[in-house]
N, C-alpha and C positions, 0 to 999 in steps of 0.2 A: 777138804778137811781144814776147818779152823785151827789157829793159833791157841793150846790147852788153855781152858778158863784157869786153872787150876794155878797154872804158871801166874803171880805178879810181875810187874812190873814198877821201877820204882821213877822212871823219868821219861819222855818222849822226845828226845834233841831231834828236828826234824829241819828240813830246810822245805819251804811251797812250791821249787821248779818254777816253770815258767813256759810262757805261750812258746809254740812255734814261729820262727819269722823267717823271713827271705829275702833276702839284699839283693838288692839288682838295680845296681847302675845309679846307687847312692840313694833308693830309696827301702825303704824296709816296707814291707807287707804283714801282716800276722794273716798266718792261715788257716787259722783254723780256732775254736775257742779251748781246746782238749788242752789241760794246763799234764805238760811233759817233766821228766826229771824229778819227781820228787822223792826222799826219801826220809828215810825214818829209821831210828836207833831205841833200841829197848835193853837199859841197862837193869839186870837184874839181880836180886839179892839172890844170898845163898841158896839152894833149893835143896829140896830135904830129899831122901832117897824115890821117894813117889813120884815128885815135881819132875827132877832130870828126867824120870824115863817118858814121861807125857812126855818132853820137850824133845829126848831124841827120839822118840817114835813120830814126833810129828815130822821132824827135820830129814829122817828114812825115809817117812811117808810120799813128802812133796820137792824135796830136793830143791834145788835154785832154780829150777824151772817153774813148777804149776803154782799157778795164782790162789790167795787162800783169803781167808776174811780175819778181821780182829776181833775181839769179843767186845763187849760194850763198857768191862771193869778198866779197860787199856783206855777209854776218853774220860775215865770219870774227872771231874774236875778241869772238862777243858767248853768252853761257851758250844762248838763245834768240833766233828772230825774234820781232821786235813780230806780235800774234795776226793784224794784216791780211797775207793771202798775195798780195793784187792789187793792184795803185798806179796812180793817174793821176797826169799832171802836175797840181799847181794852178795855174800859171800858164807862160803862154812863156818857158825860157832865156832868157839873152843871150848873145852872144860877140860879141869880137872879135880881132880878128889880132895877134898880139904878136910883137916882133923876134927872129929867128932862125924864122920858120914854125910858132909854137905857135900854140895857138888857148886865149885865157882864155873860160873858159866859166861862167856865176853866174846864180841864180835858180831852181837845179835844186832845184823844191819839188815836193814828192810831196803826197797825198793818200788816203787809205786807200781802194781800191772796193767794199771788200767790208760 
């Protein structure tokens, strides 16, 4: 299950990770080309009563375990995506209820699964 289209997104803070390597004996190796560690941050505006529930029905859905895909509105404005195509959460959201029916939502930390 994808990340709701519905949901925006207002920023991508992300960091690229980095190859695996292996020191031995004062030399380094990279082993492999699969770039490790990456993750990714989705700060997002208020959401309206509809939004929150896509986003915890997704959150119920996949838990911090199963690997999910991003929608294509989450790169617009960027040359490329970052090389990982599957994300988990790294930790639980937060929200809570803010005046007039929005819902502030924060913590939304991604994880690269691939």
């Amino acid at each position: 299950m994808d990340f709701p289209a519905s949901v925006a997104v207002i920023g991508r803070p992300h960091t690229l990770g980095g190859f695996n390597i292996a020191d031995e004996i004062g030399r380094r190796f990279r082993t492999g080309d699969a770039v490790r560690g990456q993750t990714l941050a989705l700060p997002l505006p208020l959401l309206t009563p509809a939004q929150f529930d896509d986003l915890q029905q997704h959150w119920r859905t996949v838990g911090l375990l199963s690997p999910w895909g991003l929608p294509a509105a989450v790169w617009v404005g960027r040359a490329s995506p970052l090389p990982a195509t599957r994300w988990r959460y790294a930790s639980a959201p937060t929200w809570s209820l803010q005046p007039g029916e929005l819902w502030l939502v924060t913590g939304v930390a991604l994880a690269a699964a691939d």
